[in-house]
N, C-alpha and C positions, 0 to 999 in steps of 0.2 A: 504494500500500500504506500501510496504517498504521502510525504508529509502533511500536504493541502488535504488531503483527502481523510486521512485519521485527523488532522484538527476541524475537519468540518462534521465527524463523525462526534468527537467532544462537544462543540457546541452544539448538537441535536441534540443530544444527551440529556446535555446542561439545560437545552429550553425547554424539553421532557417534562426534567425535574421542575421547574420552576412552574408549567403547566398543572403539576401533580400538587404542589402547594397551593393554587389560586383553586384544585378542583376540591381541595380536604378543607379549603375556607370557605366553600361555597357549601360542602356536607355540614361540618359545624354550625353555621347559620341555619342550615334546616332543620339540625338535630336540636338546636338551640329554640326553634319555634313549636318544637313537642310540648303541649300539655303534659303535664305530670301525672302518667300513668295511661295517658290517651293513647294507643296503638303506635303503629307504626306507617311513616310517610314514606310511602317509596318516590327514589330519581331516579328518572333511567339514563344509563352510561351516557347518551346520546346527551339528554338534558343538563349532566353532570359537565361533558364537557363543551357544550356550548355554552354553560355559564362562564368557564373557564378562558373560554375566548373570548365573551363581553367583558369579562373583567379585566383582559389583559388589552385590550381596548379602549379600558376606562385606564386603565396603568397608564397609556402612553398619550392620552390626550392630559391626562393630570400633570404629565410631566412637557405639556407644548409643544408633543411632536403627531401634530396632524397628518394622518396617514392620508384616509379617505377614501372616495370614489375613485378616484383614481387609481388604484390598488387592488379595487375590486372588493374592498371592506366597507360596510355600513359603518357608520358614526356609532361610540359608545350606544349614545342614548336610542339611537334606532336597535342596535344588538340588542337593549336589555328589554326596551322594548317588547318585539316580537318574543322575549325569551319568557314575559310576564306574562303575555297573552297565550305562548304557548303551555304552558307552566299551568295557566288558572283551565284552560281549555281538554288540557288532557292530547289535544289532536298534534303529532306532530308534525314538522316543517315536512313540505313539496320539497322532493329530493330533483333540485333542479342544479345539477354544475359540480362544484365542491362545498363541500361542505364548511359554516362559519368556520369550525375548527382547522379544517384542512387551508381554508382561505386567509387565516392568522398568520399560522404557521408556515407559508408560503412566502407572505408579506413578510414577515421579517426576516426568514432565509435570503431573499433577495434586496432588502433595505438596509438591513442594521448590521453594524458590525458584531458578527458573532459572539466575541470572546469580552467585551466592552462591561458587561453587564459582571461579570466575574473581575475583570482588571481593574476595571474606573466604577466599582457599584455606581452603574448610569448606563440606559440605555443611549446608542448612538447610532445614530440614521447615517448610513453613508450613497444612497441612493440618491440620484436628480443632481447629481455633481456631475458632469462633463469632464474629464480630469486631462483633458487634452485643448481645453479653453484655457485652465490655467496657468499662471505662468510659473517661472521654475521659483522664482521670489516665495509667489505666494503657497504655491507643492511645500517648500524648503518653512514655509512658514506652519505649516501644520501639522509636521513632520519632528518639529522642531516642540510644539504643543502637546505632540503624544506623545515624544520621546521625556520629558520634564514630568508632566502627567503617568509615566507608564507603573509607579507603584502606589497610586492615587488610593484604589481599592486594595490592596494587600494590606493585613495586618500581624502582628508580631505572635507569636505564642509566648506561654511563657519561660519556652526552653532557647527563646529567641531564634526559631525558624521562620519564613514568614507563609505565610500560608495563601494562597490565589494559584493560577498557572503557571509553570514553572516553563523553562525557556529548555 
């Protein structure tokens, strides 16, 4: 395998996992809306993680990085939307194209920098950049931003290792 290609397999991984935390916040919340002693609510997978992709939806508009139509993503508020209506309805989504989750997870393989979220705790968009507009000043200026930036997100243990992705 190649280098590129095992580090692109990390960060699938990696946004997996971080999928799998937005969908165990999403169970929480539900488990959390049981009456005490009232039965049991069922989500189904499908439900579980389409929540999972409105919310990571709402992650990235909270943090100013408007995806949008253009992407092929609805707006947070439209996801949570349909997710409410589907949710109180029982009926699920018209299996038209890819699916929210699959259309997330697409959007950001091809938008953000993979590894970003793990080095600089911060999601970063590197998509809609032309990198052949720019000039070498301004390449050498960003270059120059991530390299200063590059142990932003890594923190120390207390055996003083540091812990993030290792080079």
């Amino acid at each position: 395998m190649s280098n590129a290609f095992e580090d692109t397999v990390v960060a699938v991984r990696q946004e997996a996992e971080y999928a799998a935390a937005l969908m165990c916040w999403v169970l929480q919340i539900v488990a959390s809306q049981q009456p005490v002693g009232g039965g049991e609510t069922r989500l189904s997978l499908a439900l579980a993680l389409e929540s999972a992709a409105a919310l990571r939806l709402n992650d990235w508009e909270m943090k100013h990085l408007h995806i949008g139509a253009d992407q092929g993503v609805p707006s947070a508020a439209e996801a949570l939307s349909a997710l409410s209506m589907r949710g109180k309805s029982g009926v699920p989504s018209a299996k038209t194209g890819l699916s929210l989750p699959e259309r997330v997870f697409c959007t950001w393989l091809r938008t953000f920098a993979h590894h970003a979220r793990e080095e600089l705790c911060a999601d970063v968009t590197v998509a809609g950049v032309d990198c052949h507009k720019l000039s070498d000043k301004e390449l050498e200026h960003v270059a120059d931003f991530l390299w200063a930036h590059r142990h932003a997100g890594r923190t120390q243990d207390r055996a003083g290792g540091e812990h993030g992705r290792t080079q």
